[in-house]
LUMZADREN-825446 format. One record per residue (C-alpha): residue in one letter; x, y, z. Coordinates in steps of 0.1 Angstrom, whole numbers, plus 5000, padded with zeros to 4 digits. Layout:
N
aXYZ
...
! end
This chain:
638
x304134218519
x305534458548
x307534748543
x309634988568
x308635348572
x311435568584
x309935828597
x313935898613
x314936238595
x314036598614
x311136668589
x308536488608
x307736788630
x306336948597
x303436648598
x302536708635
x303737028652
x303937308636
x300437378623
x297337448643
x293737188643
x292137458633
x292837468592
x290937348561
x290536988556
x292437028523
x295137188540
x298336988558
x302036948552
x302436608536
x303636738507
x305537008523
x307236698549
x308436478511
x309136808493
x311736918522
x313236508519
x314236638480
x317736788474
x316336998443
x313337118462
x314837208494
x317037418471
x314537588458
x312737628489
x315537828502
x316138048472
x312338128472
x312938368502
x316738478492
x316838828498
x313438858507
x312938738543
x314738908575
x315238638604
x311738728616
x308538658596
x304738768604
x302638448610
x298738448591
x296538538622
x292738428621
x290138438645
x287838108648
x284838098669
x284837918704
x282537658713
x279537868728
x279838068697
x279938408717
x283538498713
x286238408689
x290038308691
x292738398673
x295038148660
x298438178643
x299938008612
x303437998609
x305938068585
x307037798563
x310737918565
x310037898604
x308737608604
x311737428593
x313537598618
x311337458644
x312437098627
x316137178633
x315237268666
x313436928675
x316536738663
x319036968681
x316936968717
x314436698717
x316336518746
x316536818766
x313236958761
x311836628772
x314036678803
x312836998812
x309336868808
x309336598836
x310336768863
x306436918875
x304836638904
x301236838886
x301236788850
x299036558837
x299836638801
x303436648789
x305836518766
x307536188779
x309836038751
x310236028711
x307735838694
x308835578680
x309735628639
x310835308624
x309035008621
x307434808601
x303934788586
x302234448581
x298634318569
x299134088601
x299534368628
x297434258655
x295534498668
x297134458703
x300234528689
x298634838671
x296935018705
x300634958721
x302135188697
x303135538714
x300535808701
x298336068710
x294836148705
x293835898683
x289935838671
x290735608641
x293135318646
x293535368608
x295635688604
x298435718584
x301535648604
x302535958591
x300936118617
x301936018649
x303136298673
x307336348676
x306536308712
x304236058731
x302236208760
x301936118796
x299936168820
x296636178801
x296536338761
x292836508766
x291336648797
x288436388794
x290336098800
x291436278837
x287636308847
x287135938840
x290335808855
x290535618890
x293135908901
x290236148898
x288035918917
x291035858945
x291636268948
x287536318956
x287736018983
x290836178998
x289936548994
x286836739000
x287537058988
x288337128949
x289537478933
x289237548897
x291437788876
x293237918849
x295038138832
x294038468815
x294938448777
x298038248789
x299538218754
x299038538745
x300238708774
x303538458779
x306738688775
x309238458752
x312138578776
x310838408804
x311938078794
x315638148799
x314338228838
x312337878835
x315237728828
x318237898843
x316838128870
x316338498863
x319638638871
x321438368851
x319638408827
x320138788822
x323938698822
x323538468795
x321538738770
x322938668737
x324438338744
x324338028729
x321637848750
x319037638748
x316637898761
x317838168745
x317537968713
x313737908722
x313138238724
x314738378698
x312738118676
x309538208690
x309838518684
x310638508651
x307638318647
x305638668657
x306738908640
x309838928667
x307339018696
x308638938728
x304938968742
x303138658732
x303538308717
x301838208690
x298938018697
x298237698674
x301437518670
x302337228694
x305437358701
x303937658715
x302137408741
x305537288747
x307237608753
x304437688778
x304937368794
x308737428803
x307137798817
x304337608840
x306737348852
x309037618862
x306137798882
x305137438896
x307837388909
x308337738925
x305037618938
x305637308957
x309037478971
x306737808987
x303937608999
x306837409020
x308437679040
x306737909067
x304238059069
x302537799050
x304037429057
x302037289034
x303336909023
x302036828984
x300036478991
x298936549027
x297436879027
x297136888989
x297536798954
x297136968922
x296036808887
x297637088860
x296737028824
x298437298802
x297037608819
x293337468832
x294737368871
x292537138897
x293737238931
x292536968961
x292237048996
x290236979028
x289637309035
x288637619015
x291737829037
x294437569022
x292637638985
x293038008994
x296737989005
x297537818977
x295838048956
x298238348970
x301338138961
x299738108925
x299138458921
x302738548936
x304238288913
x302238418878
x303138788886
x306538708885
x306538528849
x303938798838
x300638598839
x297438638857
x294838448868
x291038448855
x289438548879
x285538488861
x286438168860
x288038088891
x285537858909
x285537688944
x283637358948
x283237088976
x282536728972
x280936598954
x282736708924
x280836478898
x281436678865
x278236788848
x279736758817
x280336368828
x277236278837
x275636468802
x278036248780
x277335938798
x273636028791
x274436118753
x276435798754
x273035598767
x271135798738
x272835658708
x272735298724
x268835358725
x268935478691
x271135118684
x268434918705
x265635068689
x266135108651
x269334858645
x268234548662
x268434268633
x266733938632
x267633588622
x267533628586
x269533988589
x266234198586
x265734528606
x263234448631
x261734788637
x261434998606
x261135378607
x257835548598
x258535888597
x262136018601
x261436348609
x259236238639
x262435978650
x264836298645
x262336508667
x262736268697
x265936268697
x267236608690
x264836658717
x266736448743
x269936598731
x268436968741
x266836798771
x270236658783
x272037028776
x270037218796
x269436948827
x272736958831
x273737348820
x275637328795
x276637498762
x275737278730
x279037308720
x280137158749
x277936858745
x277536848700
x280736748694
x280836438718
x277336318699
x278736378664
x281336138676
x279035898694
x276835878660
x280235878635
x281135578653
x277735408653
x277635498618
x280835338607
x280034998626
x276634948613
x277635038576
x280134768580
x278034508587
x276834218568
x273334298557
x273434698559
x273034708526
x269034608536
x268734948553
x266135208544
x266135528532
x264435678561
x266635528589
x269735698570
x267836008566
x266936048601
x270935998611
x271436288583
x268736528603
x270136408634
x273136518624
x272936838610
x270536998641
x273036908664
x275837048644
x273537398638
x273437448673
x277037538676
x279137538643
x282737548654
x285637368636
x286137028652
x282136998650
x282237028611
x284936778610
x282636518625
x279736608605
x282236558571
x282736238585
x279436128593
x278336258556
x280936018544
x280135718563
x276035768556
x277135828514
x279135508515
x276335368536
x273935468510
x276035348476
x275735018491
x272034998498
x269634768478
x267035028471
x269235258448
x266435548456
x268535608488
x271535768472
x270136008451
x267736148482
x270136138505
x272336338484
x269436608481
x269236618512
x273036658522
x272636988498
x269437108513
x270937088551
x274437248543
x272437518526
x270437558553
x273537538579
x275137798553
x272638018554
x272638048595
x276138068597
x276138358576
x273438548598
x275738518625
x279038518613
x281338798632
x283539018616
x286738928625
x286038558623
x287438308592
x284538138578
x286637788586
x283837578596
x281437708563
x284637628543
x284937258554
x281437158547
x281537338514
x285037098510
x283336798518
x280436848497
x282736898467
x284236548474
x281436308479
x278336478457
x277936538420
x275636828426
x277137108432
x276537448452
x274837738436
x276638018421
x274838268436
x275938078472
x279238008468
x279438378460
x277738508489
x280038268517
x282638458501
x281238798503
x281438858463
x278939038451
x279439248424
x282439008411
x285039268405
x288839218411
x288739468442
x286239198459
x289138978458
x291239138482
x289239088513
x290038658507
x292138528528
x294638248517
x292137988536
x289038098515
x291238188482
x292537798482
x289137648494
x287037858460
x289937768437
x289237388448
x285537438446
x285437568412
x288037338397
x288537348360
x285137418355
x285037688324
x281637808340
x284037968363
x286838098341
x285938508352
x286338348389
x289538168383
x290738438365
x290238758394
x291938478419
x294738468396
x295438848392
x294838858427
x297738608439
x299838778412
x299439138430
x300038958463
x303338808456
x304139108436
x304039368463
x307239478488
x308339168516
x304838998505
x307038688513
x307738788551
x303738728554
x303138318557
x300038318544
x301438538510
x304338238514
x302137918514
x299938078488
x302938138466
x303737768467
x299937628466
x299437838434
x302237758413
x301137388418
x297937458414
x296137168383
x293337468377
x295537748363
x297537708330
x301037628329
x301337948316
x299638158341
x301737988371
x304538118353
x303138468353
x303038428392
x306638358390
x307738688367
x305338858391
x307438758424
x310638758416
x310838958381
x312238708359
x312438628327
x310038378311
x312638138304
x313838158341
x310338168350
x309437818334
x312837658345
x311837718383
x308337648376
x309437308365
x311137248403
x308937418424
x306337118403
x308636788406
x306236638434
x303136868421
x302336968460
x303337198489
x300237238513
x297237238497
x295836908484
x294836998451
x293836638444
x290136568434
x290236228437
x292436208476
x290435978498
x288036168518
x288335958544
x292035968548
x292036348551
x289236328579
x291436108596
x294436298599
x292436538614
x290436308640
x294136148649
x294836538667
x292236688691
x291437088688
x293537368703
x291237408738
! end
């Protein structure tokens, strides 16, 4: 039976561009995107911050580590409040910020049109039908619908794609000569005002200050994104991506026009041609004086609009400009078919051929290959880790589907599991968790459907021996300033598909409790306040925990413009929700915020609950495999 989806209505930003990668797995704003779709609750959505929130807001800043794991990144969470201005925003300048995004001859990443939002869903969809669908960055053909971007993409939606294109392989015939840059903490450096000189030219656009333009209004909401800095976008968001992209157009533009006139007469597709994706640019050349020339232009053109180069990582290269990082994957890519050839070959009566004698020796060879393939080619494992995780999630998947994988052994799975988890140590950012979580799904749904019921209950040991081990590294080299995001997701995951849960004395430790007092509480953020409540459930083991987070959220909402903060926001919704605290206690978090009475208390309480979700997914029972979805459908903020 087929249904339409009308995804038509100016709250489908909420799903897809407001909130960075880079978040819990628990975390989105599906319920948040229905709740806004509701008369009563957008009602009391807006009397939530009545009289407590000035036209600015301060975003929840949180440093994640980069893949290398030698420096960290700060990423931004918005404001709810500002988040549905960004939806009003889509709906009043979708048209013309897609206009003012197609006007750069270098961008190879930029919006191109509205996705399409009304159609209809059938059991029959051929798949044909399904890959021709506008979308962006999709790894599972299976996502929610939901979840396709406002905008489709053009020219290429990740960098990869570029590298294995046949306009890559054209530019190397044709050029000989390559330059490499990008630049310096772009987003954090871009000054909001200079989109109104993007747009309307810097005089103009001093002439219009104040007016009612489409750059001014751009700007204006940016900023109230931050805190109202001028210096600085938030980074995260996808509309920050696209507000850098009518910046860089601008400058590309400038570009091509310099590089014409004297002393330079330069023509773009004789002399040269640049590949720009967000801020990374590929410059091509036949001579290294061109590259420099260019170069100047660059630096000219930046200065103006208050950016700089990187110089430590500007890089000069001549042909041949075969990408190490392409040749490793191809070889990681040759790995897990050898893996295939080796240990999944089947014959005629749907027996494994070659069984697996010791899984720890099988692991060894082929973590050592992985390292082997790193260092040939000199790169970082995080570089490489997250491209193998994929590689093995989708081996995984396919073979577990098949006919007779239920005649798989315990040893085969386990080595996958080993496999798995070394790779993952070697660099534990974000988007590698992700793909472990899923591979610990697809190997426990593997395992449930085995013969020998002796898998699932060692496999499951072992899924709590690794993540203890990964735990225990992580925390050895955890910085200060970073959010334990990546600890937090396995810790999620492992609350979803095992029975056994994580020690006490563990949990406690991630979370930097020692002594258990209230004061110990304060140092949580919202992420790791949300991701403990969830752990610990309703369990009455827990009841001193679940009661310090609640007298902690109470103090939080409780103190002076604690709803200007977004994190202080989102927790104020997620908690009053939340199935672990008493109907009674979520009221106290009411009196606490906005000092009602109890029967006012328990009158909003009963609104703020009609759906019984805002943005975290309380929801012990949610499919697992959904949730890892939604976040394999978008790729990471880098």
């Amino acid at each position: 039976m087929s249904k339409n989806i009308d995804l038509n209505n100016i709250y489908r930003v909420l799903l897809t561009e407001v909130l960075p990668y880079e978040i819990p797995l628990m975390l989105d704003n599906e319920g948040f995107y229905l709740n806004m779709q509701d008369k009563e609750l957008q009602d009391i959505f807006y009397q939530t911050f009545q009289g407590k929130l000035k036209k600015w807001t301060i975003p929840f800043d949180y440093s994640v580590r980069k893949y290398g794991g030698d420096k960290s990144r700060k990423l931004s969470l918005m404001h709810p409040y500002i988040q549905v201005e960004c939806a009003k925003f889509y709906e009043s300048h979708d048209y013309y910020m897609l206009s003012l995004c197609s006007n750069s001859p270098f961008s190879i990443r930029y919006i191109s049109e509205r996705t399409k939002c009304i159609f209809k869903v059938e059991e029959s969809e051929t798949k044909e039908e399904e890959e021709n669908l506008n979308r962006i960055e999709i790894l599972d053909e299976e996502v929610d619908k939901l979840y396709r971007s406002y905008f489709s993409y053009k020219r290429y939606d990740m960098m990869y794609k570029f590298f294995t294109s046949g306009d890559y392989l054209r530019l190397e015939q044709k050029y000989s000569h390559l330059m490499k840059m990008d630049i310096a903490r772009c987003f954090y450096h871009i000054y909001t005002h200079t989109i109104a000189w993007a747009v309307k030219g810097k005089e103009q656009a001093k002439e219009l200050i104040g007016k009612e333009t489409f750059e001014n209004a751009f700007d204006t909401l940016m900023q109230h994104a931050n805190y109202n800095e001028t210096n600085g976008i938030i980074v995260g968001p996808e509309i920050s991506r696209i507000f850098a992209e009518v910046i860089l157009q601008r400058i590309d533009i400038n570009v091509v026009n310099r590089l014409k006139q004297s002393p330079y007469s330069l023509t773009l597709g004789r002399d040269y041609e640049v590949r720009r994706y967000i801020d990374d640019h590929y410059i091509y050349a036949n001579n290294e004086e061109t590259l420099c020339s260019i170069l100047d232009v660059y630096k000219d053109e930046f200065q103006l609009y208050k950016l700089y180069i990187n110089e430590s990582k500007l890089e000069f290269l001549k042909r041949p400009f075969v990408s190490d990082v392409a040749v490793a994957k191809k070889e990681l890519a040759e790995l897990k078919n050898s893996i295939s050839e080796r240990w999944l070959v089947k014959d005629e009566k749907g027996k494994y051929k070659h069984s697996i004698k010791n899984e720890m020796s099988s692991f060894s060879s082929i973590v050592n290959k992985f390292c082997s393939i790193t260092y040939r080619y000199n790169q970082r494992y995080g570089t490489l880790n997250r491209y193998f995780l994929t590689l093995i999630s989708s081996q995984l998947c396919e073979e577990s589907n098949k006919e007779y994988a239920s005649e798989a052994t315990g040893k085969l799975l386990l080595m996958y599991l080993e496999v798995a988890f070394y790779v993952f140590s070697l660099d534990m950012n974000v988007s590698a968790s992700i793909k472990l979580c899923r591979i610990l799904y697809e190997l426990h749904k593997w395992a449930e459907k085995c013969i020998d019921k002796t898998i699932l209950p060692e496999l499951e040991n072992r899924i709590f021996r690794e993540i203890k081990r990964c735990l225990d590294i992580y925390e050895v080299n955890k910085k200060n300033d970073e959010i334990n995001l990546e600890a937090l997701n396995l810790l999620l995951c492992l609350s979803r598909i095992m029975q056994t849960s994580i020690s006490r004395t563990q949990l406690l430790r991630l979370f930097n409790i020692n002594k258990g007092g209230i004061d110990e509480y304060k140092q949580q953020n919202y992420f790791q306040i949300c991701t403990l409540l969830y752990i610990i459930g309703s369990d009455i083991t827990y009841d001193d925990i679940r009661k310090n987070i609640l007298e902690e959220i109470k103090r939080r909402v409780k103190e002076e413009n604690s709803m200007w903060h977004a994190d202080t926001a989102m927790l104020f919704f997620d908690a009053i929700v939340c199935p672990f605290f008493k109907k009674s206690e979520r009221k106290e978090i009411i009196e606490e915020a906005f000092r009602d009475t109890e029967n006012t208390a328990y009158k909003k309480l009963k609104s703020y609950n009609k759906t019984g979700r805002w943005f975290f997914n309380w929801d012990k029972k949610c499919d697992l495999s959904y949730l890892l979805s939604k976040k394999e459908y978008h790729s990471p903020y880098e």
